[in-house]
NUMARSE-879011 format. One record per residue: x, y, z of N, C-alpha, C, CB in turn. Coordinates in steps of 0.001 Angstrom, whole numbers, padded with zeros to 6 digits, always signed. Glycine has a CB too. Example, Ala and Ser with C-alpha at 12.3 -4.5 7.8 and 13.67 -1.06 7.14 Angstrom:
2
+013190-005690+007800+012300-004500+007800+013200-003300+007800+011308-004473+009046 +012850-002250+007080+013670-001060+007140+012900+000030+007870+014084-000598+005725 
This chain:
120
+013338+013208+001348+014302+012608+002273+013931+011173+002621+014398+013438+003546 +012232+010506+002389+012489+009617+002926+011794+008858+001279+011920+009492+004597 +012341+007652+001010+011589+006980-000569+011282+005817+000073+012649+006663-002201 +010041+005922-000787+009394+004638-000654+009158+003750-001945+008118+004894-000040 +009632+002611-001512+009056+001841-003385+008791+000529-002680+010620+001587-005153 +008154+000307-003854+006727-000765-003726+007832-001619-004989+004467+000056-004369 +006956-003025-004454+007706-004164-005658+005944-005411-004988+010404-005081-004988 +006026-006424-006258+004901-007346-005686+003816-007317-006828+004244-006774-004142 +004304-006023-007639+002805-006282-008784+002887-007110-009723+002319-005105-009662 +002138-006899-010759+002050-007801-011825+000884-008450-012118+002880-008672-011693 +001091-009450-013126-000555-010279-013908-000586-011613-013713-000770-010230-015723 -002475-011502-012708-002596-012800-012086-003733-013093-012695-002616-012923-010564 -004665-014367-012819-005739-014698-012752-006760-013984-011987-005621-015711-012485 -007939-014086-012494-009096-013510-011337-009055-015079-010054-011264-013229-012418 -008711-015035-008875-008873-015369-007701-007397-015814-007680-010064-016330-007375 -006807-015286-008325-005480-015506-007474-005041-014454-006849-004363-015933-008198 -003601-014485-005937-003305-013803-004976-002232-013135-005441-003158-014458-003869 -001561-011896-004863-000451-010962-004629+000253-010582-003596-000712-010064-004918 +000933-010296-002918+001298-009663-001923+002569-008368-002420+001752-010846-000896 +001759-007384-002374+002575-005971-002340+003478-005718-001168+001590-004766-002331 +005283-005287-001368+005567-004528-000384+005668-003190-001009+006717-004982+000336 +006334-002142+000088+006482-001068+000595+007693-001082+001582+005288-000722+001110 +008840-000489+000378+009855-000364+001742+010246+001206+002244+011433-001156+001346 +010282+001683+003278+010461+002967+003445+012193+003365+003632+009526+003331+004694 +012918+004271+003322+014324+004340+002887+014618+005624+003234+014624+004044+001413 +016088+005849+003735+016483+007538+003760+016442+007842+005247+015271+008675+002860 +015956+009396+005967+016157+009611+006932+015101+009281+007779+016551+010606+006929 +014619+008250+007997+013535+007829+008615+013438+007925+010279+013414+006522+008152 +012534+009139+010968+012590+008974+012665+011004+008338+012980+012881+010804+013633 +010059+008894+012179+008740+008014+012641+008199+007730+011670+007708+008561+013487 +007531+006544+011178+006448+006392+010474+005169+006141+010977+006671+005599+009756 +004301+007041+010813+002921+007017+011791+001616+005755+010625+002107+009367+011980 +000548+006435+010213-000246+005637+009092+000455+005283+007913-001393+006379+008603 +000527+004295+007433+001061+003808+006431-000133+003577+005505+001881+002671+006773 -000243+003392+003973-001765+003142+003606-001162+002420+002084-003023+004870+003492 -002145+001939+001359-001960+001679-000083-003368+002171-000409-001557+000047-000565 -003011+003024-001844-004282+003516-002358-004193+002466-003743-004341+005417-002654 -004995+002778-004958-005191+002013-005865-005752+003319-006600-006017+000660-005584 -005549+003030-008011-006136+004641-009245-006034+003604-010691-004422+006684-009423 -007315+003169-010909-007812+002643-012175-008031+003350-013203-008812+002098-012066 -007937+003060-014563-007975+003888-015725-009364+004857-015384-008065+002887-017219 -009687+006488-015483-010829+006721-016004-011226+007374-014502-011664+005381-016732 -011040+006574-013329-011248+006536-011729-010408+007355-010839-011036+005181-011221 -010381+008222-010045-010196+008775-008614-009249+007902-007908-011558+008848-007782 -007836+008237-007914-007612+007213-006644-008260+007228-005438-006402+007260-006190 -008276+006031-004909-008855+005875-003790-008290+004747-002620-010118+005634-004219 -008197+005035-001324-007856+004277-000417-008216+002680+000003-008126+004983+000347 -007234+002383-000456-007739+000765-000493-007329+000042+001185-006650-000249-002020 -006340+000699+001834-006183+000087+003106-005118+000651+004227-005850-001253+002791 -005379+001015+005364-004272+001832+005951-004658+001120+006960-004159+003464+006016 -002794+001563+007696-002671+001106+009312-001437+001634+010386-002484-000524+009283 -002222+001650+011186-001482+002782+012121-000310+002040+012717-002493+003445+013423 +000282+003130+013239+001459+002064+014097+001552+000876+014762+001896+002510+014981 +000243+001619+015432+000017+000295+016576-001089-000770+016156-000547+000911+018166 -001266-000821+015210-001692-002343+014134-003273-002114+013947-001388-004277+015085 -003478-000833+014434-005250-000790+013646-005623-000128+011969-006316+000436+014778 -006399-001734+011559-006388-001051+010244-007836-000748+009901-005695-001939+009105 -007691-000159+008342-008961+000186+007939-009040-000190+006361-009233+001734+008269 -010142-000979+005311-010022-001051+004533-011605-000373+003682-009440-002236+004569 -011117-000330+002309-012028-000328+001799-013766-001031+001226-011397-000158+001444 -014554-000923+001454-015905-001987+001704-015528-002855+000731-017605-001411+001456 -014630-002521-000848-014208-003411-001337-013649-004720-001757-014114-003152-001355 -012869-004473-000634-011778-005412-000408-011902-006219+000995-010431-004600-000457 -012450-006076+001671-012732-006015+003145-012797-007717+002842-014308-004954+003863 -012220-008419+003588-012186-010146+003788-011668-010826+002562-013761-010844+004057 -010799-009908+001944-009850-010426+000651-008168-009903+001212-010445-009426-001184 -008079-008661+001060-006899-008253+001457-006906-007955+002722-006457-007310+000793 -005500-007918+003307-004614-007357+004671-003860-006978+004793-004256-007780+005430 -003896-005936+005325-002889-005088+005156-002169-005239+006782-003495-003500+004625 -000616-005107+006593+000418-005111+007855+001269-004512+007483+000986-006286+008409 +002114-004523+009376+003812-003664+008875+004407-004361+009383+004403-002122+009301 +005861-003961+009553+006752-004117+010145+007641-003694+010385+006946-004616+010053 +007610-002726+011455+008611-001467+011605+009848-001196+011486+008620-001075+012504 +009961-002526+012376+011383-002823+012197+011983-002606+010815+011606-004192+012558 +011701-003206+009999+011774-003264+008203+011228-002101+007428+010869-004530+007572 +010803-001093+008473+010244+000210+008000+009135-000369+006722+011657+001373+007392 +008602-001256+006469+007717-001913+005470+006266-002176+006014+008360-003269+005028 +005325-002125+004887+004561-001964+004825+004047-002946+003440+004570-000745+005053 +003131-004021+004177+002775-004960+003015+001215-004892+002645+003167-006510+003422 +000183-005322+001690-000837-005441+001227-001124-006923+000976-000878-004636+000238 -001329-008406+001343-001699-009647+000885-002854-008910+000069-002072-010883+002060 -003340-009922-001260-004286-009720-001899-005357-011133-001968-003710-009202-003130 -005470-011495-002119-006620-013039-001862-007536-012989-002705-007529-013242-000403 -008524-013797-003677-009576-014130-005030-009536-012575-005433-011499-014880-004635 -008451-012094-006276-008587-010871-006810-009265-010933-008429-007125-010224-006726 -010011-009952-008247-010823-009738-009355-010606-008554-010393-012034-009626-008836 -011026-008771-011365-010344-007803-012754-010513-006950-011936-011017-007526-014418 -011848-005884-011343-012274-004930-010793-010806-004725-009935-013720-005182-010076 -010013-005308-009177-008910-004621-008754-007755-004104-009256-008578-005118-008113 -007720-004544-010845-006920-003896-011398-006810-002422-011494-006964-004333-012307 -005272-002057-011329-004881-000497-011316-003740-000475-010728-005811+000503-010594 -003205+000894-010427-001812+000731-010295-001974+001292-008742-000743+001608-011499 -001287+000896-007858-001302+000706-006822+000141+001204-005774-001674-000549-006955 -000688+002284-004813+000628+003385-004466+000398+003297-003089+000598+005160-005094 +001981+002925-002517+002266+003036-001195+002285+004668-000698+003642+002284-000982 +001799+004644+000110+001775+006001+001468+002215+006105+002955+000431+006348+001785 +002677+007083+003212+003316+006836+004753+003253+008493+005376+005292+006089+004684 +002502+008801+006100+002810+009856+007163+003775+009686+008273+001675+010148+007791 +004793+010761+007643+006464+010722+008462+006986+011761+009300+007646+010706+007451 +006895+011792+010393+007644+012887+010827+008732+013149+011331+007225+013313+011382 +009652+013843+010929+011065+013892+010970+011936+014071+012501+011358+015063+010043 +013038+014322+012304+013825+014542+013516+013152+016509+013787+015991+014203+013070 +013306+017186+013000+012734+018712+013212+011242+018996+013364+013116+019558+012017 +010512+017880+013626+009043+017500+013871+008217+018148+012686+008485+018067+015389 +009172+018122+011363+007863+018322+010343+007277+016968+010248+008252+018891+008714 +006263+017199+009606+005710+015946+009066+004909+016172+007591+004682+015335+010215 +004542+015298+007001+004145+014935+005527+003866+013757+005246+005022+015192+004628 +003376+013844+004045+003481+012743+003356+004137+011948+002381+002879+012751+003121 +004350+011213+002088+005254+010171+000724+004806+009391+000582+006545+009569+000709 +005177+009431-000679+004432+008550-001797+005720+007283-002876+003584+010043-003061 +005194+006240-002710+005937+005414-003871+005547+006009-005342+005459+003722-003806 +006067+005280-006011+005933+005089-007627+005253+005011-007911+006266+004406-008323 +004736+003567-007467+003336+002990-008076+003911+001362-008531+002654+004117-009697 +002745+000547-008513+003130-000716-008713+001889-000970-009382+003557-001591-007496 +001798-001710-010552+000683-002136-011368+000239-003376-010788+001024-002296-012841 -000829-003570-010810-001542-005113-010535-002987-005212-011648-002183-005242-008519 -002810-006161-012611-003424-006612-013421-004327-007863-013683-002764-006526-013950 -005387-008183-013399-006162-008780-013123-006985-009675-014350-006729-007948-012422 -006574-010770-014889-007221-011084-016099-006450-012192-016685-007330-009898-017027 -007560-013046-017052-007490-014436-017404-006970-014400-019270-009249-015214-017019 
């Protein structure tokens, strides 16, 4: 009921920048943590950066003073800036959102996936 898709990827240099969105779509009553994970060839996805409603985030030791992650509720969106990205961040890269509905279920959703490719 609720889709999310991501747009923003693609092939940059090592230290150049990206900015991923995340738009959330459909029957939308709350969006609580929003997050972007990342899943490299061979590798575990893993959580590259989440943030709560009320603007506290958390990133990976990875990325920590490169990317930032924000929202904007209003826009039901959810963005990732990327800053001196390095091959090592290449992978394909998936928006997340914990939603809970008008009947107080809640879950999770997931985008597509958006590739980001890293290499000179």
């Amino acid at each position: 009921q609720v889709q999310l898709v991501e747009s923003g990827g693609g092939l940059v240099q090592p230290g150049g920048s990206l900015r991923l969105s995340c738009a959330a779509s459909g029957s939308i009553f709350r969006l609580n943590v929003m997050g972007w994970y990342r899943q490299a060839p061979g590798k575990l996805r893993e959580l590259v950066a989440s943030i709560s409603r009320g603007g506290s985030t958390n990133y990976a030791d990875s990325v920590k003073g490169r990317f930032t992650i924000s929202r904007d509720n209003a826009k039901n969106t959810v963005y990732l800036q990327m800053n001196n990205l390095k091959p090592e961040d290449t992978a394909a890269y998936y928006c997340n959102a914990d939603h809970t509905g008008r009947s107080w279920d809640r879950r999770d959703y997931w985008g597509q996936g958006t590739q980001v490719t890293v290499s000179s």
